[in-house]
Structure formats: structure tokens, C-alpha cells
C-alpha positions as CSV (number, residue, x, y, z in Angstrom):
1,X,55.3,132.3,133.4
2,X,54.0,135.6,131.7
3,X,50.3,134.7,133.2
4,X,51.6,133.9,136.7
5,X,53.2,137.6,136.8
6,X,49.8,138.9,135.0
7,X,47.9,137.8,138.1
8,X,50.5,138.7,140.5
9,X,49.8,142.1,139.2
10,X,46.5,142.1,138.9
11,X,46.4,141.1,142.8
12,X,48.6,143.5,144.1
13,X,46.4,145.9,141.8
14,X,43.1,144.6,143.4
15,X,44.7,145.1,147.2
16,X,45.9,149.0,146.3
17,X,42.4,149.4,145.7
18,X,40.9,147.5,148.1
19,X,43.1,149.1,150.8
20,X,41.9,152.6,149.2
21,X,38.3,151.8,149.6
22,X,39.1,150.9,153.3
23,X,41.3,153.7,154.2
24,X,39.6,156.2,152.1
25,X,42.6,158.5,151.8
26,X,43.1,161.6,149.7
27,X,44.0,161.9,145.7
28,X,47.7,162.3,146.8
29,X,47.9,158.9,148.2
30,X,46.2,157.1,145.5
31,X,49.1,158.3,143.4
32,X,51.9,157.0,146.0
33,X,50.5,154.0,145.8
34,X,50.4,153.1,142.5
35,X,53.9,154.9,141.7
36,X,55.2,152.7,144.8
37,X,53.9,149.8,143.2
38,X,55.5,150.8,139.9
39,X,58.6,151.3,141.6
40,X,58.2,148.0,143.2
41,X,57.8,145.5,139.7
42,X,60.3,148.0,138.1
43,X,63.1,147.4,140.6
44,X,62.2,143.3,140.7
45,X,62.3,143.2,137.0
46,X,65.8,145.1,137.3
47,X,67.1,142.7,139.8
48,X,65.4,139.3,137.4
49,X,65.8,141.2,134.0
50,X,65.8,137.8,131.5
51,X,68.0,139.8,129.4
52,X,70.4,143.4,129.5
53,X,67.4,145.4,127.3
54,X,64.8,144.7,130.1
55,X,67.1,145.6,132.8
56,X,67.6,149.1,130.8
57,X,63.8,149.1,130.8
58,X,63.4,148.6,134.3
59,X,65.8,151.0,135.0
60,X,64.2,153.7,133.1
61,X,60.5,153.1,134.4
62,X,62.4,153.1,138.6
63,X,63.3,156.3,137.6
64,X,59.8,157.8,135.8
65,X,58.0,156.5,139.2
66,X,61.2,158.5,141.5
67,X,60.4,161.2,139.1
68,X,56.6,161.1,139.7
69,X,57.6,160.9,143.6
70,X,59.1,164.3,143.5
71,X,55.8,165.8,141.4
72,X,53.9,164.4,144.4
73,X,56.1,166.0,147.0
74,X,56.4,169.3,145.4
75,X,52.6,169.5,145.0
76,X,51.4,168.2,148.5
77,X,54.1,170.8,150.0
78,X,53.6,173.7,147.4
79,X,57.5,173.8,146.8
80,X,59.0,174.6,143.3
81,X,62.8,173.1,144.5
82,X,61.1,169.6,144.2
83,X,59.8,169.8,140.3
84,X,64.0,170.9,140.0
85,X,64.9,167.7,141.4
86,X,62.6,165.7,139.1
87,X,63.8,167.5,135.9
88,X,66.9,166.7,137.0
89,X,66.2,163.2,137.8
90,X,64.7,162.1,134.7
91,X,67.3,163.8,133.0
92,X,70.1,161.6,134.6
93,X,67.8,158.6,134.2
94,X,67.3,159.5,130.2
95,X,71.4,159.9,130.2
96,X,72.0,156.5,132.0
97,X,69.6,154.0,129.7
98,X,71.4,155.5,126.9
99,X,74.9,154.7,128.3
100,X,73.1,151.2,129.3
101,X,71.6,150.8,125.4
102,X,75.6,151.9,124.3
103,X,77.5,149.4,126.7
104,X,75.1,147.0,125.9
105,X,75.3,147.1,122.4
106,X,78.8,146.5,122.3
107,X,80.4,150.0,121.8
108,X,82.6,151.8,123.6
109,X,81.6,154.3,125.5
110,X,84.4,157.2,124.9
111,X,83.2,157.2,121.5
């Protein structure tokens, strides 16, 4: 099963680049496409997570690639307000996998 999703990966990988060769867009879009297709195996792993530790996991590498969305945008539109909104993110993301990594591990969480 682990080589089936190696594969997978490597031909979604082989597509984003083939479609970049074809399209032959701009540095900004090589990034979007390879956070979108972070955010994409993060969010299936979230929704198929074998066990609570990779769901945590997925959730904390959905939010890196939303964080990384919000680098792009405040660098293609030369605006500070969006590096703000990804500090914040990842800030809420870092607090919410350590409430996941507490509920999970069996405490409670007004401790």
C-alpha cells in the first residue's frame, strides 16, 4: 500500500511539472502548485488518517501549506496584512495539534 501512494505521488509530481513546462508560468505559480498539492495529500491523509497521530500530522502540514498560501499572496500583492494572517495561522495551527496530541493522549484538556 505504502508503494501504491509512492507512485501516486510521484505522478501527480511528474503532471505539476509537466503542466509547468507546458504552461510556462511564473515562479509564483510553481509555488501554488506544489503547496496545492501539499494541501491536497495533507487533507486526504486527514480524512484516511490509519491512526489519531497521523490525523494530527496531517492537520499540521494543511496548515504549513495555508500558511505558505498567505506568504504567496502577500508577496505577489506587496501587502504586509497577509504575512499577519499567516503568523496568525500557524500560530492557531501550532495551538490546535497540541490540543489534538493532549486529547489524544488521554488527558484532559482543562488541565
Amino acid at each position: 500500500m505504502k508503494i501504491f501512494r509512492y507512485i501516486i505521488g510521484f505522478i501527480f509530481i511528474l503532471a505539476l511539472l509537466a503542466a509547468d513546462a507546458y504552461f510556462g508560468q511564473n515562479m509564483f505559480s510553481r509555488w501554488f502548485y506544489l503547496l496545492t498539492a501539499s494541501l491536497f495529500f495533507a487533507i486526504v491523509r486527514l480524512a484516511a488518517g490509519a491512526a489519531n497521530p497521523d490525523r494530527a500530522l496531517a492537520f499540521k502540514a494543511a496548515g504549513m501549506a495555508l500558511t505558505g498560501f498567505c506568504v504567496i499572496l502577500s508577496i505577489a500583492f506587496k501587502n504586509d496584512i497577509y504575512i499577519e494572517i499567516a503568523v496568525a495561522w500557524a500560530l492557531q495551527s501550532f495551538i490546535a495539534v497540541l490540543f489534538m496530541g493532549k486529547y489524544f493522549g488521554g488527558e484532559k484538556s482543562n488541565d
